[in-house]
N, C-alpha and C positions, 0 to 999 in steps of 0.2 A: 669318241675317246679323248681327242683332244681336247674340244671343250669341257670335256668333263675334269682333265685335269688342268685345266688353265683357271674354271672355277673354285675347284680345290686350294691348289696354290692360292688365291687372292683370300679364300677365306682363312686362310693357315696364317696370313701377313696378316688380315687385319684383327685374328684373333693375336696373334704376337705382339701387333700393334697396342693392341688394345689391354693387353697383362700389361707391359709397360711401362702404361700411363698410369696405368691404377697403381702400381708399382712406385712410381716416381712421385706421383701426386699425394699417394695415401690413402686412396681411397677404397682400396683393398687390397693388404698386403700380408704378405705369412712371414710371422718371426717362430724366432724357438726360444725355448725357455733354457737358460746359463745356470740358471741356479735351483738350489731347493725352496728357495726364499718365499715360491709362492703355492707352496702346495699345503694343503694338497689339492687345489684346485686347479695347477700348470706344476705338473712336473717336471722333474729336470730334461730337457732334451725332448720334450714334447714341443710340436709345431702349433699355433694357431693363427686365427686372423684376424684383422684389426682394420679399424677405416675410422678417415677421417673427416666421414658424412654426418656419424653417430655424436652427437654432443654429451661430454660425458657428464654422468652423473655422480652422488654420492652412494659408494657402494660397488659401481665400475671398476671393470681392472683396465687401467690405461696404460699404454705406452709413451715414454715420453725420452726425450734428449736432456741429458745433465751431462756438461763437460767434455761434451765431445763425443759420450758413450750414449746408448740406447736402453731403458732400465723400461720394467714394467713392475706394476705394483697396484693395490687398491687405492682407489681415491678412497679418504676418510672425511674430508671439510673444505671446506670451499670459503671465500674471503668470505668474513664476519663470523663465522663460524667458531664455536668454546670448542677447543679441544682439553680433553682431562681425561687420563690414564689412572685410574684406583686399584689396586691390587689384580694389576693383571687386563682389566677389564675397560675396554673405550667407551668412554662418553660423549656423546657429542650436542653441545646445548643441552646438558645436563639427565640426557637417555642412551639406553645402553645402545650402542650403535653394533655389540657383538653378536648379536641373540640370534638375527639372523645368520650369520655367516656359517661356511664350515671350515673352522680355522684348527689349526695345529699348533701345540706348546710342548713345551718341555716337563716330564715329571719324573720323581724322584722314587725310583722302586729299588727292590730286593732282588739280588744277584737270580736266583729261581724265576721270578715273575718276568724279569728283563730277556732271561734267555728262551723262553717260554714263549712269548711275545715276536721273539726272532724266528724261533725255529717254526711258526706260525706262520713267515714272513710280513707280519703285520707291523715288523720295524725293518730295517737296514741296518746292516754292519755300520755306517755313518750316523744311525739315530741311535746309537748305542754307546756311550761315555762312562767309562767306573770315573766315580768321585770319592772321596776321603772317607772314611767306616765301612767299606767293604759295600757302597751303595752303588746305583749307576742313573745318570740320568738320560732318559728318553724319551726322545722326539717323537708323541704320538699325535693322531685326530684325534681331537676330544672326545668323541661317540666312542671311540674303541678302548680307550683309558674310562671311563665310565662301564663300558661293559666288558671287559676280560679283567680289570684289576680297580674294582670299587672301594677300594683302600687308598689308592695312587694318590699322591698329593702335588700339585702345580711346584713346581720350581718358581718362587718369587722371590726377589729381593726385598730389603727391611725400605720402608718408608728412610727419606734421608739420608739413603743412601747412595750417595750418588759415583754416576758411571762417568770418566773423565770425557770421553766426546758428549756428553749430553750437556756436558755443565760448560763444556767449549762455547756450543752451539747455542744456548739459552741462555745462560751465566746464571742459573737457579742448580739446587744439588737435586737434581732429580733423576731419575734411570729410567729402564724400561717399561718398569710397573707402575710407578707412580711418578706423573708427569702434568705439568700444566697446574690450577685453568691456563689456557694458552689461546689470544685471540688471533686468527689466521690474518693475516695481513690482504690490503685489497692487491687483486692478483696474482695469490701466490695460494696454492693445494696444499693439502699434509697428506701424505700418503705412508702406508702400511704395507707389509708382507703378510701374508696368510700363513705365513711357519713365524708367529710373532718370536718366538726365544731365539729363532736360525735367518733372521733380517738385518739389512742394514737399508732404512730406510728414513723417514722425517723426524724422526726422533734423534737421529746419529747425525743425519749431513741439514735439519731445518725444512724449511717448506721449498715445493718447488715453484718456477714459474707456470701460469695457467697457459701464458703462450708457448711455452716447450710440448706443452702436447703433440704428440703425430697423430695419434687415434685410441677407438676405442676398441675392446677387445671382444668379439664379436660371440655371442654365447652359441 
């Protein structure tokens, strides 16, 4: 009985031990998700895992350090890399880099259609915005704005019309939708949110460092 729990014990330390390290080091560790920024694929307040074995790639959703904080987001391009943003849609080296994703935007429906969509719970009271004419705009997955309201139209901005942090950060008049060509600098990521209309990501604050990564987000 007592060896049995003197084994016990030492295995409980070195499994302690051993979360830890991985904990400290990176090399496997659980965050949560802060925001809606990346869904719909990390929900707000969902946990995941992340390690800093996995070398990320384009397409990966990475973790990284900017400013002291911990932000997690899609890598989009990696240094040398064109980034170009056309009505909505990223390009990267001049192919659509969105095709595969399952990203979320904003669209502009009819007071009927929007509450419809709610009372479905296939939006959130927060994916739900009235706008000027009696319209509203909502936060949907693309797949469900395609099949419950085939009429729905993307919320974009006019070409040239520029958003004041993008034109901060660039010094071109560009916005969310139409952005770039832009070549990534050596060292440095462009990363994305998977809710592109509900992000603040390399568009608004520029590219990150590749050395601020902590990991990769573990599927």
């Amino acid at each position: 009985m007592r060896k049995g729990l003197i084994v016990f014990g030492a295995l409980l330390l070195l499994l302690t031990f051993g979360w830890i390290i991985c904990n400290v080091t990176g090399i496997f560790k659980m965050y949560t998700t802060p925001t809606t920024g990346n869904e719909p694929g990390l929900k707000q307040g969902s946990r995941f895992f992340a390690s800093s074995l996995k070398a990320p790639e384009a397409g990966d959703l990475i973790v990284y350090r900017k400013d002291s904080m911990v932000y997690t987001h899609r890598l989009i391009g990696m240094a040398g890399d064109i980034v170009e943003i056309k009505k909505g849609t990223v390009l990267i080296n001049g192919k659509d880099f969105d095709q595969a994703l399952h990203l979320k935007h904003a669209y502009i429906l009819n007071e009927a259609d929007a509450r419809a969509l709610a009372s479905e719970g296939l939006a959130t009271p927060d994916d739900v915005r009235p706008v000027p004419g009696g319209q509203y705009l909502v936060f949907l997955e693309d797949h469900i704005a395609k099949a419950k309201v085939p009429s729905s139209i993307r919320w974009l901005m006019n070409e040239n019309e520029a958003e004041k942090m993008i034109k901060e950060q660039y010094g071109k008049d560009w916005n969310k939708d139409y952005l770039g060509p832009y070549t990534i600098p050596d060292g440095k990521l462009f990363v994305l949110g998977d809710n592109r209309d509900n992000s603040a990501d390399s568009r608004y604050f520029g590219c990150i460092n590749a050395s601020d990564v902590k990991g990769t987000v573990l599927k």
